[in-house]
C-alpha positions as CSV (number, residue, x, y, z in Angstrom):
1,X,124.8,34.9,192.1
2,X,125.8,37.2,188.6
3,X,129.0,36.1,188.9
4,X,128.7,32.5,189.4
5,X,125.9,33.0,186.4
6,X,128.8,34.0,184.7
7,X,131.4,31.4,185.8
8,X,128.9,28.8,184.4
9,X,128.2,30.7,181.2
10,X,132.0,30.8,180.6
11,X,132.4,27.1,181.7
12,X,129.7,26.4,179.6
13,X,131.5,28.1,176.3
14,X,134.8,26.0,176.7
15,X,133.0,23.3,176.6
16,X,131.0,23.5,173.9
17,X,134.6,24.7,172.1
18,X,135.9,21.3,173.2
19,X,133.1,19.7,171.7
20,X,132.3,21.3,168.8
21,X,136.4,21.0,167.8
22,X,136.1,17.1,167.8
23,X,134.6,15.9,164.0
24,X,130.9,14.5,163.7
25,X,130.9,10.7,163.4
26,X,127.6,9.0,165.2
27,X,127.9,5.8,165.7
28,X,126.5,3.7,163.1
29,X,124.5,1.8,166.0
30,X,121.4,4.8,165.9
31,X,120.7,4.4,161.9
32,X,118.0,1.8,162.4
33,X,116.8,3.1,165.7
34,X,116.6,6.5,164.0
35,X,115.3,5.3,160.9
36,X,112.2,2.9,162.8
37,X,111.0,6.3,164.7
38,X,111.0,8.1,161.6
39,X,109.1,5.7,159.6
40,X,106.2,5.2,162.7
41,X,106.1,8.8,162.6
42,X,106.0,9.6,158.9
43,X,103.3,6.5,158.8
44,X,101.1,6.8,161.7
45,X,101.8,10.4,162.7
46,X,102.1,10.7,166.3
47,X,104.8,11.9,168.8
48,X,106.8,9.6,171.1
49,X,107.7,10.7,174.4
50,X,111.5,11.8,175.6
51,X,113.2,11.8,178.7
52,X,116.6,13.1,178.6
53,X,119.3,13.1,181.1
54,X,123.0,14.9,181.3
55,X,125.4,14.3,183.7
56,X,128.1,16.6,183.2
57,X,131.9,15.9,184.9
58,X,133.2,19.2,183.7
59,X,130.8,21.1,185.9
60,X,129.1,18.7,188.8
61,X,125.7,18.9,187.4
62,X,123.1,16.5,186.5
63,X,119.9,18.0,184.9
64,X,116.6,15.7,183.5
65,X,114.0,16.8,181.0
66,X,111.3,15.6,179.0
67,X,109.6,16.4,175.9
68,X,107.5,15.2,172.4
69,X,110.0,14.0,169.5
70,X,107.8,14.8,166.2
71,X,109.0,13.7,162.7
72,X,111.5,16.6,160.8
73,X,113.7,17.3,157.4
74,X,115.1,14.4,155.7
75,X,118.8,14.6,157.2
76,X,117.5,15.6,160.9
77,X,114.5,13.1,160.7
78,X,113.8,14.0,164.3
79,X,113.3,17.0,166.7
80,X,111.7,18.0,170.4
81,X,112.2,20.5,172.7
82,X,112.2,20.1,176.4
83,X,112.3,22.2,179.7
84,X,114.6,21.0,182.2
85,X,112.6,19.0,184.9
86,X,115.3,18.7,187.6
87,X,119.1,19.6,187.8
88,X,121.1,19.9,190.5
89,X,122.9,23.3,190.6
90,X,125.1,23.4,193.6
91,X,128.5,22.5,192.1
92,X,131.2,23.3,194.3
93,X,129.0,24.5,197.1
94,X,127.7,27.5,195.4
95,X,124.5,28.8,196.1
96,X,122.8,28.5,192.5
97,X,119.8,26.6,193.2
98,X,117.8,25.5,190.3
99,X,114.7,27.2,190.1
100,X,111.6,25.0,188.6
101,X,109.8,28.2,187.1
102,X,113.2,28.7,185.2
103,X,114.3,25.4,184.1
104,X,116.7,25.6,180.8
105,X,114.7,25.5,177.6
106,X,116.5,23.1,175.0
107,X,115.5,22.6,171.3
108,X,117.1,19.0,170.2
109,X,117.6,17.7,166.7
110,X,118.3,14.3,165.7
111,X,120.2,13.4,162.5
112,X,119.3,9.5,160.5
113,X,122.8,8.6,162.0
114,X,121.9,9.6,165.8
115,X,124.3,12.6,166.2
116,X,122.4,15.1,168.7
117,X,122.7,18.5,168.3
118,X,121.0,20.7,171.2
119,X,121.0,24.4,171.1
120,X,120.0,25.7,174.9
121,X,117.8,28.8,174.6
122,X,118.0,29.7,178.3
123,X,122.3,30.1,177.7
124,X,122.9,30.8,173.9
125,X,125.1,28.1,173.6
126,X,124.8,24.9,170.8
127,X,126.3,22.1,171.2
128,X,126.7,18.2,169.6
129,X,127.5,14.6,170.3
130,X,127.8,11.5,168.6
131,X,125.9,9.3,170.3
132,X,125.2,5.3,170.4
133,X,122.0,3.5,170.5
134,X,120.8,0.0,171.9
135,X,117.1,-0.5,172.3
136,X,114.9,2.8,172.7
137,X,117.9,4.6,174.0
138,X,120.6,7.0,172.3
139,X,123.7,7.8,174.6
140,X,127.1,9.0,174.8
141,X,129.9,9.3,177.6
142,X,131.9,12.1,176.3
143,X,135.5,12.6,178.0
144,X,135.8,15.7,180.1
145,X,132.2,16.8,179.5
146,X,130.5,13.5,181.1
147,X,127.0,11.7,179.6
148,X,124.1,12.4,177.8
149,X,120.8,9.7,177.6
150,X,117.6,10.1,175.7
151,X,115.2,6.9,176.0
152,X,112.3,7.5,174.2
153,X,109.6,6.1,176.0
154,X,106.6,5.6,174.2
155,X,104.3,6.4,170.7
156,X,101.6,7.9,170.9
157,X,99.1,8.1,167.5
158,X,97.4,10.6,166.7
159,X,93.7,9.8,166.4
């Protein structure tokens, strides 16, 4: 079980070296999306609810979280954190199940441009993505890493 720990761990790291090697350029789609959350939030205070999904080709994984997105800095206007909900660990028939107790704890920031940058707690490892927006929802199919969703679901003031 270390070893295949490992093998994802290292998987993991080549990755996020593929990734991080490719220049930031969000799609200019997220600006107003990411502006319009900021503003509500600045405005009427609040949090708005998460859900986030990655489906990752390099590794045959899927893995779902949720969290609370709360107003931030001017250039990352937004940020949440989020435990892992679900993922399915068994990629090529290993024997990794996930474990529910143990789910991957993520911190997520959000730039005014919608590029994502997540830096997974449970791993070490940071990663980013230019992403593109439509609606509520902020995504990205990334070649040879697979895709990431956040829809954020609703506002909720507080009182």
């Amino acid at each position: 079980m270390q070893i295949r720990a490992l093998g994802m761990c290292l998987a993991a790291m080549f990755a996020i070296a593929a990734a991080s090697s490719r220049s930031a350029h969000a799609d200019a789609s997220c600006t107003s999306l990411v502006s319009g959350l900021k503003q509500t939030l600045d405005q009427s205070g609040g949090r708005y609810s998460v859900r986030m999904t990655i489906h990752r080709t390099d590794i045959d994984t899927v893995a779902y979280g949720d969290g609370i997105a709360s107003a931030n800095t001017a250039s990352w206007p937004l940020f949440f954190s989020t435990t892992q909900l679900f993922a399915d660990r068994l990629p090529h028939g290993s024997s990794q199940p996930f474990d529910v107790n143990a789910g991957d704890r993520l911190r997520i920031w959000i730039s005014t441009t919608g590029l994502l940058y997540i830096v997974n707690d449970t791993w070490n490892f940071t990663v980013q993505y230019d992403m593109a927006c439509s609606n509520n929802t902020m995504t990205r199919n990334i070649p040879g890493l697979g895709v990431t969703t956040l829809t954020f679901r609703w506002f909720a003031p507080i009182p």
